[in-house]
DRENTORKOL-3810 file (N, C-alpha, C; in nm, 4 decimals):
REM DRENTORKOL-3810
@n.u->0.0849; n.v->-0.1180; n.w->0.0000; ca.u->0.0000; ca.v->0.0000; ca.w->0.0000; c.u->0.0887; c.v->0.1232; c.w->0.0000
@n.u->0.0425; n.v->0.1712; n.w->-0.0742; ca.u->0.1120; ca.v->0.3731; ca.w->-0.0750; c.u->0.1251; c.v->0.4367; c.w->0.0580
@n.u->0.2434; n.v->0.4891; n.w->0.0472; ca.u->0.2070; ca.v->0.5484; ca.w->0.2023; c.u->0.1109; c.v->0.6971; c.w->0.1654
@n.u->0.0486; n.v->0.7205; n.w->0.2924; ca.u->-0.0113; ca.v->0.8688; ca.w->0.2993; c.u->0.0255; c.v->0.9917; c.w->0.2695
@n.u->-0.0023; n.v->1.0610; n.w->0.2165; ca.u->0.0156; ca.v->1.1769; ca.w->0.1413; c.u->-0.0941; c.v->1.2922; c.w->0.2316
@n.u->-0.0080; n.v->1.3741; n.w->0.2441; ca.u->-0.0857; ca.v->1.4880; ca.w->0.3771; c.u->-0.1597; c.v->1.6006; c.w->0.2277
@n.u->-0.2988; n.v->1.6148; n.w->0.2414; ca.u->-0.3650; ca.v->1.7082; ca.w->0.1201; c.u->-0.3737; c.v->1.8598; c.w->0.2338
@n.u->-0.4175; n.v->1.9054; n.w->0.1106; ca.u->-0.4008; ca.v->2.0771; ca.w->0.1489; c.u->-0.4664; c.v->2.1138; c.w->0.2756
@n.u->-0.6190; n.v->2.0383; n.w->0.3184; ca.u->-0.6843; ca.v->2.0419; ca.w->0.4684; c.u->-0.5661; c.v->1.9811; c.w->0.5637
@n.u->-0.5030; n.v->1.9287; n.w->0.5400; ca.u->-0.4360; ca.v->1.8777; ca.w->0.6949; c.u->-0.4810; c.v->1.7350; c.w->0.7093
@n.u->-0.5310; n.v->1.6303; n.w->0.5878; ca.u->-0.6035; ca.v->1.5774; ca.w->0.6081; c.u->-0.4959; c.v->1.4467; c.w->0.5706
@n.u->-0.4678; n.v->1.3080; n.w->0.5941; ca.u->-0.4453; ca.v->1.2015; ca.w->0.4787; c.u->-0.5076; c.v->1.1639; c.w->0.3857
@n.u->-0.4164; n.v->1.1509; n.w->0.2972; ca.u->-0.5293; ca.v->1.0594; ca.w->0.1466; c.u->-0.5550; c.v->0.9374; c.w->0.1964
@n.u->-0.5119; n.v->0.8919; n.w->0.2739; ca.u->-0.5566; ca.v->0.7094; ca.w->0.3189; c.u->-0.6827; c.v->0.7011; c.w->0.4209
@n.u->-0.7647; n.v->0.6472; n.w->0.3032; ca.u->-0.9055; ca.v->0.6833; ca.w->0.3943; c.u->-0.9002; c.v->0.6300; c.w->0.5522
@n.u->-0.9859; n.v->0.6865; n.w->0.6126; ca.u->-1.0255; ca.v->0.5695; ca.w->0.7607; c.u->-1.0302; c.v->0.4618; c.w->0.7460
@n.u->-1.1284; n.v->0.4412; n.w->0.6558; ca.u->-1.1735; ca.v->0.3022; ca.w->0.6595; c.u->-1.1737; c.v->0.2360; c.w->0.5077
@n.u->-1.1102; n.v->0.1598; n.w->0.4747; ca.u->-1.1456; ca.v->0.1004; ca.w->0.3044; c.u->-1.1532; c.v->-0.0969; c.w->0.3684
@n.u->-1.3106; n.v->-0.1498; n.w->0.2608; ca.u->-1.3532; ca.v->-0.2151; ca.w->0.3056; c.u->-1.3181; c.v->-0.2855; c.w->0.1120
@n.u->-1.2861; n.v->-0.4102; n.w->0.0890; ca.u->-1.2744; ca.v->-0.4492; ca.w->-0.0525; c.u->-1.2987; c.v->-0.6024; c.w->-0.0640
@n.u->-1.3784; n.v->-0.6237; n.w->-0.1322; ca.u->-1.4480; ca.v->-0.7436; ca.w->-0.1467; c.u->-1.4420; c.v->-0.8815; c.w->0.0038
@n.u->-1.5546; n.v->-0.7839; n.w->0.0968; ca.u->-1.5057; ca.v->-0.8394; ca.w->0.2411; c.u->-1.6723; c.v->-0.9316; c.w->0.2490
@n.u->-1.6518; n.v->-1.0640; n.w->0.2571; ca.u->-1.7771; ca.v->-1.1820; ca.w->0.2804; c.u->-1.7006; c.v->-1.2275; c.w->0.4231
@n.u->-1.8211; n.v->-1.2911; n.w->0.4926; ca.u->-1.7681; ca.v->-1.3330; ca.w->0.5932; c.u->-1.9154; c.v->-1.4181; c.w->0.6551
@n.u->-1.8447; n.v->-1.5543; n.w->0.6987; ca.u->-1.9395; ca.v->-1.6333; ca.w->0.7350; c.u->-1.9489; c.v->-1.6486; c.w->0.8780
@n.u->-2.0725; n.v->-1.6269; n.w->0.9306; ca.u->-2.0726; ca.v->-1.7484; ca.w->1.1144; c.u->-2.0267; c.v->-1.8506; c.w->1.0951
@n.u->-1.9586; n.v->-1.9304; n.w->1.2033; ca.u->-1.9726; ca.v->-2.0497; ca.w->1.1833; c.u->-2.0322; c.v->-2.1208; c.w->1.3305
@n.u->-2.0655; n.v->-2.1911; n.w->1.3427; ca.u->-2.1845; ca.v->-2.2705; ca.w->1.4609; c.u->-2.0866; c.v->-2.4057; c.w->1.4696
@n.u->-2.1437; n.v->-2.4398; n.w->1.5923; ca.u->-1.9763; ca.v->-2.5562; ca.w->1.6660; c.u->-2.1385; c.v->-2.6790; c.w->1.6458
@n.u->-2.1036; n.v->-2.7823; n.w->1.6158; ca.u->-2.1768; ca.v->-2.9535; ca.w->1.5775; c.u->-2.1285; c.v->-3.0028; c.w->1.6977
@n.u->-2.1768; n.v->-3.0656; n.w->1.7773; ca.u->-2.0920; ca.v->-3.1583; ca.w->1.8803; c.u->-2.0508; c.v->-3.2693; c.w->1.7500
@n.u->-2.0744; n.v->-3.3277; n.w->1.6860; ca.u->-2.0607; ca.v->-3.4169; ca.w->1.6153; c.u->-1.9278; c.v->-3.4287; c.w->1.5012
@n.u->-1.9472; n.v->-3.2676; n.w->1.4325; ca.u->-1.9185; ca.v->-3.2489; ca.w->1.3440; c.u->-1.7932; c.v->-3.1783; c.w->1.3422
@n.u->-1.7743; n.v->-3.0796; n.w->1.4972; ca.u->-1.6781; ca.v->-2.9809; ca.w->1.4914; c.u->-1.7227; c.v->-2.8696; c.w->1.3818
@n.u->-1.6172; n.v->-2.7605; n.w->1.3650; ca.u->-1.7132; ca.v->-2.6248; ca.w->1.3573; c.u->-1.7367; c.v->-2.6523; c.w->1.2108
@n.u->-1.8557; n.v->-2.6097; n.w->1.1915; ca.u->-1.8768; ca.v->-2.5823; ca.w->1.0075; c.u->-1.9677; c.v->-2.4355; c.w->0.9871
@n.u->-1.9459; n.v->-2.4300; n.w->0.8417; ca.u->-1.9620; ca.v->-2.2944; ca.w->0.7931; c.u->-2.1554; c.v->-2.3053; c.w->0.7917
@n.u->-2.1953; n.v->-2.2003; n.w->0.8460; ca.u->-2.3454; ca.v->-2.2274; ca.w->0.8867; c.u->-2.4068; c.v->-2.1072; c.w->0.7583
@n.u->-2.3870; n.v->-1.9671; n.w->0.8374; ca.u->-2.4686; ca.v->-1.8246; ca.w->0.7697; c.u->-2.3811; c.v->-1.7606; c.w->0.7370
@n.u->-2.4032; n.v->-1.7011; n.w->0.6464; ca.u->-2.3265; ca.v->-1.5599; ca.w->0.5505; c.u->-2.3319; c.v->-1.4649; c.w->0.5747
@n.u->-2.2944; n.v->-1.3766; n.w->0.6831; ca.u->-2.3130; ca.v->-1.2947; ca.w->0.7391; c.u->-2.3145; c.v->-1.1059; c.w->0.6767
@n.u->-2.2140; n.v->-1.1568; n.w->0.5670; ca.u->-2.1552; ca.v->-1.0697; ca.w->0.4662; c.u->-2.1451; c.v->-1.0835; c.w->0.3226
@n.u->-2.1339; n.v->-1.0314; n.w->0.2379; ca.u->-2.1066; ca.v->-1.0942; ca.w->0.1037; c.u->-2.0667; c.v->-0.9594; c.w->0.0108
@n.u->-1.9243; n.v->-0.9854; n.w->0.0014; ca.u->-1.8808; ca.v->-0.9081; ca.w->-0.1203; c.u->-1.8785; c.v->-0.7267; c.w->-0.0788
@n.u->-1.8958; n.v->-0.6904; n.w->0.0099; ca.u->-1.9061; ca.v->-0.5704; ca.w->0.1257; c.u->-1.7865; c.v->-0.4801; c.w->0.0139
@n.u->-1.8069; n.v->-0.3615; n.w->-0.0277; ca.u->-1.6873; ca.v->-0.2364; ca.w->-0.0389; c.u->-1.7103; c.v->-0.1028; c.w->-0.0018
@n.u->-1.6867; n.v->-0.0896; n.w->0.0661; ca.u->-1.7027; ca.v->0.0735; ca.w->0.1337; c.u->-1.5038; c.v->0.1248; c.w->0.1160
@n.u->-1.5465; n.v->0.2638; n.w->0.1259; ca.u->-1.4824; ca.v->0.3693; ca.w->0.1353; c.u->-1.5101; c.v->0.4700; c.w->0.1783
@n.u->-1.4537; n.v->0.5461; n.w->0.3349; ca.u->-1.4528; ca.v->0.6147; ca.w->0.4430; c.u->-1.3567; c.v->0.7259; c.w->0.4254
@n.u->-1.3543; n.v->0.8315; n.w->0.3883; ca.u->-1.2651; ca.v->0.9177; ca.w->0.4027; c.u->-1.2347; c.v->1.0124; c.w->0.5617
@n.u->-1.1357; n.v->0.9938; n.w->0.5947; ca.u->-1.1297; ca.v->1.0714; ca.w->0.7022; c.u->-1.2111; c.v->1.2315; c.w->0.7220
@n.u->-1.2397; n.v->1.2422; n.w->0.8608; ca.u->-1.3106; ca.v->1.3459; ca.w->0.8882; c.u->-1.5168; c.v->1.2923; c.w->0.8049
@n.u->-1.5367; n.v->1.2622; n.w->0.7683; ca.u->-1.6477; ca.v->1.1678; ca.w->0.7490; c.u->-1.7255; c.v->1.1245; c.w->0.8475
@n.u->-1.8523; n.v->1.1322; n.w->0.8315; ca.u->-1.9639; ca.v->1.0956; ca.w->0.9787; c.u->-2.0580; c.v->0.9615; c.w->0.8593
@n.u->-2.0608; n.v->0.8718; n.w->0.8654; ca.u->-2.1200; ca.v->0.7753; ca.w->0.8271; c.u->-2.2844; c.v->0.6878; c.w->0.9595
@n.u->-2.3720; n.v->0.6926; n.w->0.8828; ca.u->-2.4832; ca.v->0.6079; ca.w->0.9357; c.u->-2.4966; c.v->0.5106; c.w->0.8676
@n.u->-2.5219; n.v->0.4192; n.w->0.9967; ca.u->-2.5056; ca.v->0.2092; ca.w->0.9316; c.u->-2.6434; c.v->0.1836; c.w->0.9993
@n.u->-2.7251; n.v->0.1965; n.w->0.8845; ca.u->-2.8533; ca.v->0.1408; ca.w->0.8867; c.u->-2.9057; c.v->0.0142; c.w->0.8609
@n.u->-3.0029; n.v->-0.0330; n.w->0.8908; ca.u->-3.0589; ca.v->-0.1598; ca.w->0.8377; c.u->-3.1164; c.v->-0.2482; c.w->0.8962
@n.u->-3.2019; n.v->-0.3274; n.w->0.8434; ca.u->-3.2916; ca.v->-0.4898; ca.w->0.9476; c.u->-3.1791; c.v->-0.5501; c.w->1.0550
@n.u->-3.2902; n.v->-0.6171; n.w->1.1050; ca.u->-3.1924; ca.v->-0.7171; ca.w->1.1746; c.u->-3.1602; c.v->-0.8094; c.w->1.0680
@n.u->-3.0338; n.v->-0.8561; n.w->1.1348; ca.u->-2.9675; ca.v->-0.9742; ca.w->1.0264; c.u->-2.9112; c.v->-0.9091; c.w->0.9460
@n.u->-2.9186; n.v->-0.7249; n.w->0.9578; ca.u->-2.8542; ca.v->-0.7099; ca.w->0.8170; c.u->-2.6998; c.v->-0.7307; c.w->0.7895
@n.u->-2.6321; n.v->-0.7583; n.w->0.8927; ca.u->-2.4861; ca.v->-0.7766; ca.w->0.8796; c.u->-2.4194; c.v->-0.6385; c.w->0.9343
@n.u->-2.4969; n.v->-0.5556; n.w->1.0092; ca.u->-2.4475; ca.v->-0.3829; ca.w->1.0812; c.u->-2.3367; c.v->-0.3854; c.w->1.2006
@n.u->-2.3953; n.v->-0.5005; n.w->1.2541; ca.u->-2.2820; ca.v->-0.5302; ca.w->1.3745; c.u->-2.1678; c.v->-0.6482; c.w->1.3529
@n.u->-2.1758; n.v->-0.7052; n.w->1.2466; ca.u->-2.0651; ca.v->-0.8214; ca.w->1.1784; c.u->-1.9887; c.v->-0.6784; c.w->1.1405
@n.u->-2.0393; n.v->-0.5932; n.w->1.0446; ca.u->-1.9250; ca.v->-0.5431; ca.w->0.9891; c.u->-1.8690; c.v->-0.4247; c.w->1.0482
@n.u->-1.9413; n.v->-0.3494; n.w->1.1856; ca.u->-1.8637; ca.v->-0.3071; ca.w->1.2729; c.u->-1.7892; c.v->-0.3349; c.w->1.3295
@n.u->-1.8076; n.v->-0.4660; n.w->1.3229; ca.u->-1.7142; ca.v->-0.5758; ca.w->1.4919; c.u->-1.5883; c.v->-0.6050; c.w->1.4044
@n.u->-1.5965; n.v->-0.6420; n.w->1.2727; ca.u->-1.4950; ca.v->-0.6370; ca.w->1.1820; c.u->-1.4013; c.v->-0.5155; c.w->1.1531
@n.u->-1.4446; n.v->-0.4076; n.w->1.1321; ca.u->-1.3567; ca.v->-0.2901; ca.w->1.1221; c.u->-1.2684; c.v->-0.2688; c.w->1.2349
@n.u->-1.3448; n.v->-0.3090; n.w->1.3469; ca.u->-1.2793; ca.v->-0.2797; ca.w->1.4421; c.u->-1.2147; c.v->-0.3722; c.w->1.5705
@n.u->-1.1785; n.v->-0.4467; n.w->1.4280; ca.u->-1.0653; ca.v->-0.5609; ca.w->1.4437; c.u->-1.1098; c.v->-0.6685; c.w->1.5576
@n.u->-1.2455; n.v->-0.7026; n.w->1.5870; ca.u->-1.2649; ca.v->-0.8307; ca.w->1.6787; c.u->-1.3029; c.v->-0.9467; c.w->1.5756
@n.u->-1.2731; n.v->-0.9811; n.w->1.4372; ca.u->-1.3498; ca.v->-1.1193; ca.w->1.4155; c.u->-1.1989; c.v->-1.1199; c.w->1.2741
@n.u->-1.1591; n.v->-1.2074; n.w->1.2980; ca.u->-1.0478; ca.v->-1.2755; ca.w->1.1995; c.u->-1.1080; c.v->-1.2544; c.w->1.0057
@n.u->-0.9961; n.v->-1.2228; n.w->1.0022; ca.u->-1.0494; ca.v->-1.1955; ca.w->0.8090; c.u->-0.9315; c.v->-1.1518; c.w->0.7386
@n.u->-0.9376; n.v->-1.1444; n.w->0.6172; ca.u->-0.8061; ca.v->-1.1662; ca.w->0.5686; c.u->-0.7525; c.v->-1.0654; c.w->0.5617
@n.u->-0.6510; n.v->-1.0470; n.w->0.5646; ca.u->-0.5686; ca.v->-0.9442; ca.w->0.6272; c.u->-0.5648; c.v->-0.7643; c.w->0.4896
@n.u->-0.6141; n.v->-0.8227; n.w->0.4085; ca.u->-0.6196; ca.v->-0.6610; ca.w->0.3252; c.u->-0.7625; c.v->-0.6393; c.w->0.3070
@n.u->-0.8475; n.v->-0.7031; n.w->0.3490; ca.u->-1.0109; ca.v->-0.7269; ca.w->0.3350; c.u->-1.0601; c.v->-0.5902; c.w->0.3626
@n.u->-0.9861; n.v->-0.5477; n.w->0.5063; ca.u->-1.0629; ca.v->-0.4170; ca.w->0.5659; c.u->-0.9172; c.v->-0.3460; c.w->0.6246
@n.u->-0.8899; n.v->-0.2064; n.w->0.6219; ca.u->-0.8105; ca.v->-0.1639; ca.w->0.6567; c.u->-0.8295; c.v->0.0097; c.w->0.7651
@n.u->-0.8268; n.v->-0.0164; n.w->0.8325; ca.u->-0.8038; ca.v->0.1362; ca.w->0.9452; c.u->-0.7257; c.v->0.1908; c.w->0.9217
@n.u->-0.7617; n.v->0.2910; n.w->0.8959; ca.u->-0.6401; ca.v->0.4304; ca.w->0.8947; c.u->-0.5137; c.v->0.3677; c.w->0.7674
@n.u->-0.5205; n.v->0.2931; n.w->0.7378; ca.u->-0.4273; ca.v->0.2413; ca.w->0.6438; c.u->-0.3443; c.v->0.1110; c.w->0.6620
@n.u->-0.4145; n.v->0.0485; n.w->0.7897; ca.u->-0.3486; ca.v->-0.0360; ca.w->0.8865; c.u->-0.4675; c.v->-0.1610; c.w->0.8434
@n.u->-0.3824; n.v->-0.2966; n.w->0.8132; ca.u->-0.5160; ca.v->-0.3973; ca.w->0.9052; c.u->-0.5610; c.v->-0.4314; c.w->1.0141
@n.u->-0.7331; n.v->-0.4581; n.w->0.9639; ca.u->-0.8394; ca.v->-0.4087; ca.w->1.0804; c.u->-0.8099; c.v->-0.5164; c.w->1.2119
@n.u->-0.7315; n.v->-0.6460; n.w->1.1268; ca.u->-0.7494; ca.v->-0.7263; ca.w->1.2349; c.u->-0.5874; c.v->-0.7654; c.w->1.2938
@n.u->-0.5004; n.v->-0.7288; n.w->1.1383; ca.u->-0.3717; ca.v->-0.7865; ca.w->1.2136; c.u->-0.2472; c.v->-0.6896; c.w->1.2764
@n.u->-0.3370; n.v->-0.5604; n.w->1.2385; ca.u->-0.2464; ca.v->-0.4999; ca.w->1.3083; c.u->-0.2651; c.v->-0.4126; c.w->1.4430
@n.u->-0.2221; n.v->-0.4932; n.w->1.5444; ca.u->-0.2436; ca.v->-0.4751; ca.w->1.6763; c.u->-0.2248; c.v->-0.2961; c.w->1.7091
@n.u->-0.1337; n.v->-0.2405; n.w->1.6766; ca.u->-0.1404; ca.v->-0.1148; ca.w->1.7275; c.u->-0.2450; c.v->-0.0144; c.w->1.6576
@n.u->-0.3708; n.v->-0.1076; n.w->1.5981; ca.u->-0.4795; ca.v->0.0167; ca.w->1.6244; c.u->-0.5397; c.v->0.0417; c.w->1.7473
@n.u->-0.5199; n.v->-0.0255; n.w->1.7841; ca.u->-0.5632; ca.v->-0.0537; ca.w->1.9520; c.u->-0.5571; c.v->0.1166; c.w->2.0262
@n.u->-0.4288; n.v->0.1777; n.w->1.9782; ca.u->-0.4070; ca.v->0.3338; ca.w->2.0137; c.u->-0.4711; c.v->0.3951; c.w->1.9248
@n.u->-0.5615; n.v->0.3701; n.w->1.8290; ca.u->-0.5965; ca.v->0.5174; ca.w->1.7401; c.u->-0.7350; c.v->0.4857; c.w->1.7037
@n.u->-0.7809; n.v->0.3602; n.w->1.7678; ca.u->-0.9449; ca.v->0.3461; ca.w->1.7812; c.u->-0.9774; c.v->0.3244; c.w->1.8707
@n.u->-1.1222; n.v->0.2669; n.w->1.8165; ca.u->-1.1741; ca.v->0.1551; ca.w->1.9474; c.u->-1.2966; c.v->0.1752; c.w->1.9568
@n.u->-1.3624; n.v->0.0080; n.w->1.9430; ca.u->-1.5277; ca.v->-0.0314; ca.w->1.9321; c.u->-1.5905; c.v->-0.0794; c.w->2.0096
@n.u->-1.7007; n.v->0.0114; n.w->2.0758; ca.u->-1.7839; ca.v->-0.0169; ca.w->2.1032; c.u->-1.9422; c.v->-0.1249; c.w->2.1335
@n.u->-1.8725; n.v->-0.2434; n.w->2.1357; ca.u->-1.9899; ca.v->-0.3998; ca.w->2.1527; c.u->-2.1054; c.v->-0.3261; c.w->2.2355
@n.u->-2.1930; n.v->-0.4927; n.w->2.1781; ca.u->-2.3055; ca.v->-0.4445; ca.w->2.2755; c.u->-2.2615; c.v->-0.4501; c.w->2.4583
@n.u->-2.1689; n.v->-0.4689; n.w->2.4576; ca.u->-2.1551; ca.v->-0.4180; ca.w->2.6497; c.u->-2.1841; c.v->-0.2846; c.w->2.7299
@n.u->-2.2009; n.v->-0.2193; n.w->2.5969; ca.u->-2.1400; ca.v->-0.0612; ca.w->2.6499; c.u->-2.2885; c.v->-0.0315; c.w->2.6779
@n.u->-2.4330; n.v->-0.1044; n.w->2.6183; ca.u->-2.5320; ca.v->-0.0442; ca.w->2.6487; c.u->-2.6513; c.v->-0.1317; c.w->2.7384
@n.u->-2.5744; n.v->-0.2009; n.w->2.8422; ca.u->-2.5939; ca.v->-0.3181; ca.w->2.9440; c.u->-2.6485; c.v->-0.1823; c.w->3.0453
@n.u->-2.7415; n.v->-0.2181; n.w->3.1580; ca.u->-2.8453; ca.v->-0.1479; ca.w->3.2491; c.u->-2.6930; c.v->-0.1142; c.w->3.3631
@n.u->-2.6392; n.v->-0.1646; n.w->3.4143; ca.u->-2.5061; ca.v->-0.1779; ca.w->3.4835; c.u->-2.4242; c.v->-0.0236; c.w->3.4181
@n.u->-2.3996; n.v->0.0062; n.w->3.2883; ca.u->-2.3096; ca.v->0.0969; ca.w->3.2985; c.u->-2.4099; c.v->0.2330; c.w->3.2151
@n.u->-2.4883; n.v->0.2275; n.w->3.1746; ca.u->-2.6097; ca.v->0.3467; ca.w->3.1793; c.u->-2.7106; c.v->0.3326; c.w->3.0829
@n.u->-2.8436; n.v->0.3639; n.w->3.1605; ca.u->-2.9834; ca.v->0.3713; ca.w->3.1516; c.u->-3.0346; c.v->0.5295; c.w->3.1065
@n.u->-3.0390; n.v->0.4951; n.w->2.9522; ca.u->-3.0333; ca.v->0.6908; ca.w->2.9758; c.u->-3.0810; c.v->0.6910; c.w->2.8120
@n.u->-3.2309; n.v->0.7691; n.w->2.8001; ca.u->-3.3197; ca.v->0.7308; ca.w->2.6659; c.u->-3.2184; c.v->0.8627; c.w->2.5502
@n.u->-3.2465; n.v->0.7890; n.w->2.4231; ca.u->-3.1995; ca.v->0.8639; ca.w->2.3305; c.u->-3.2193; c.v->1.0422; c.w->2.3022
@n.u->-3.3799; n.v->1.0240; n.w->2.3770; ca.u->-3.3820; ca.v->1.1887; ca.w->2.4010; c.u->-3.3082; c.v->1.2400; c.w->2.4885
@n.u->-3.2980; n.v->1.1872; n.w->2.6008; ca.u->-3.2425; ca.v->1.2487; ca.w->2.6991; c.u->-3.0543; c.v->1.3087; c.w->2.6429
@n.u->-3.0270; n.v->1.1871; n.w->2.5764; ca.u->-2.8832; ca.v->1.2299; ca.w->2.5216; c.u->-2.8703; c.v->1.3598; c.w->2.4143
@n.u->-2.9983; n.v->1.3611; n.w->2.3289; ca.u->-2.9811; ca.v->1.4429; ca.w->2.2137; c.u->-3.0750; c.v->1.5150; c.w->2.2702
@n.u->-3.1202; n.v->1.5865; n.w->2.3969; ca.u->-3.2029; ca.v->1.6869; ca.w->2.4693; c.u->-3.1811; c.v->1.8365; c.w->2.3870
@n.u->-3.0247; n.v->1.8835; n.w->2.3356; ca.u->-3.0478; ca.v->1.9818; ca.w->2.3365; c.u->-3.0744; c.v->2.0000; c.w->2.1437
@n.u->-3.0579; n.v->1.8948; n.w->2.0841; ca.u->-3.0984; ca.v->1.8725; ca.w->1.9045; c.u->-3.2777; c.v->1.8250; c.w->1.9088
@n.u->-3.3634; n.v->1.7671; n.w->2.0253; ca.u->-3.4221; ca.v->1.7737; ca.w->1.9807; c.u->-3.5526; c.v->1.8591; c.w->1.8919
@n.u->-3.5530; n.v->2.0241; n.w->1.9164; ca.u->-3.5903; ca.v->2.0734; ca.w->1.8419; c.u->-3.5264; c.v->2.0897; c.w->1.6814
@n.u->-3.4202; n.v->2.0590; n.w->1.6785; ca.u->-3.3872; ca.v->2.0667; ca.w->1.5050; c.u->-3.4541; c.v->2.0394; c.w->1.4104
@n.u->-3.4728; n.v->2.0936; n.w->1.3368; ca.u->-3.5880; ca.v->1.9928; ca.w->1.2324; c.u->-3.5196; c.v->1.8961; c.w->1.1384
@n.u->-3.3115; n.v->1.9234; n.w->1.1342; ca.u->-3.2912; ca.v->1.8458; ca.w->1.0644; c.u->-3.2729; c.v->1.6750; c.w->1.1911
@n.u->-3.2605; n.v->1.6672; n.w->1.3073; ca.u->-3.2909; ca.v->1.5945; ca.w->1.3911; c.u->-3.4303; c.v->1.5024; c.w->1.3500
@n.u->-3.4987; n.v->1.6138; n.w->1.3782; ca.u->-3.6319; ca.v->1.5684; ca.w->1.3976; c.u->-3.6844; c.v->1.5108; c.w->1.2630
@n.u->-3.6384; n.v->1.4923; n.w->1.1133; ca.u->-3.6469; ca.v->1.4425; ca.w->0.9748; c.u->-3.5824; c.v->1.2889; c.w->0.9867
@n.u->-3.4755; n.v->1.3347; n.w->1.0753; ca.u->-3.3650; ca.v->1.2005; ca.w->1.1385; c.u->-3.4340; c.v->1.0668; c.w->1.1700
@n.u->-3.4763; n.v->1.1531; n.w->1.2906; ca.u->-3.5689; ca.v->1.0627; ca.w->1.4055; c.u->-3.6671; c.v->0.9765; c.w->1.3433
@n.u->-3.7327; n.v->1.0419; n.w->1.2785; ca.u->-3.8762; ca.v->1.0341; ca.w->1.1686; c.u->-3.8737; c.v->0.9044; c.w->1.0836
@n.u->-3.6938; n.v->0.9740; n.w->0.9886; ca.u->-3.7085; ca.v->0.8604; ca.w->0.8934; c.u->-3.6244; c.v->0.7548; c.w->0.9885
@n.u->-3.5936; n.v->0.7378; n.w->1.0548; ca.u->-3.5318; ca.v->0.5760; ca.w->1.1434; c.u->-3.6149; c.v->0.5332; c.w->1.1969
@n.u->-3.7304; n.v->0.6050; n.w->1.2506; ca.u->-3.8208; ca.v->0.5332; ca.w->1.3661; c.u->-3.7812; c.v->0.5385; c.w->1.4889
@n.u->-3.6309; n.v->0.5998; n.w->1.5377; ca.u->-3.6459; ca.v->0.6504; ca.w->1.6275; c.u->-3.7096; c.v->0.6597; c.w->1.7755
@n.u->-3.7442; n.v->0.5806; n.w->1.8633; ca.u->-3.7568; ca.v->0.6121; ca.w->1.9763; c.u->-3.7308; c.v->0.7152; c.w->2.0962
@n.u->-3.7883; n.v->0.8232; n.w->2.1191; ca.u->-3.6854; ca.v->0.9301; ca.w->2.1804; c.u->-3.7044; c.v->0.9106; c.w->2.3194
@n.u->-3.8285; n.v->0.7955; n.w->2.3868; ca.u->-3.8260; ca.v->0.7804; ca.w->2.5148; c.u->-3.7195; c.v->0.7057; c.w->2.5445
END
């Protein structure tokens, strides 16, 4: 890979995040069988993230939103140029550990805080571009 090139903002050309033909399967443990390839969790995935960038990851359940978060941010094994941070791989290269860091579902367990989406975005909820937000996600603000 090229190294980074600093552009006229102060910015790198090496996006945050570049994602390139990234599939990725569950696999489920058989007592019988030992592990085999079950669901497809992913298929064929390419994104491109430019730094300074605010991205929303929408979608059903099942849609694959938290596979391919948990992937960027280097918790699930994959091949090593599949997905890359900052210019780094997502999974094999240990010292992103200093220049990220993801968020699992632990972080929104009753134990470390109970606290409704309005209450967080209290002072956006009059915005109307908020409130178009809210609208089109469905949104819960209690």
């Amino acid at each position: 890979m090229a190294a980074p090139t600093e552009q006229a903002n102060g910015t790198s050309s090496v996006p945050a995040i570049s994602v390139r033909n990234l599939s990725y399967k569950y696999k489920s443990y058989s007592q019988y069988a030992g592990f085999e390839e079950r669901t497809e969790g992913l298929h064929d995935v390419c994104i491109e993230v430019e730094q300074g960038s605010r991205v929303l990851v929408v979608g059903g359940n099942g849609a694959g939103k938290s596979t391919l978060l948990s992937i960027i941010g280097g918790r699930k094994i994959i091949p090593e140029e599949s997905v890359r941070v900052l210019g780094r791989s997502a999974f094999h290269d240990t010292s992103l550990a200093n220049d990220v860091m993801f968020l699992g579902d632990w972080w929104k367990t009753d134990f470390f805080m109970d606290i409704s989406i309005g209450d967080v975005m209290k002072e956006k909820l009059n915005d109307p571009r908020f409130q178009q937000l809210a609208k089109m996600l469905d949104v819960n603000l209690d």
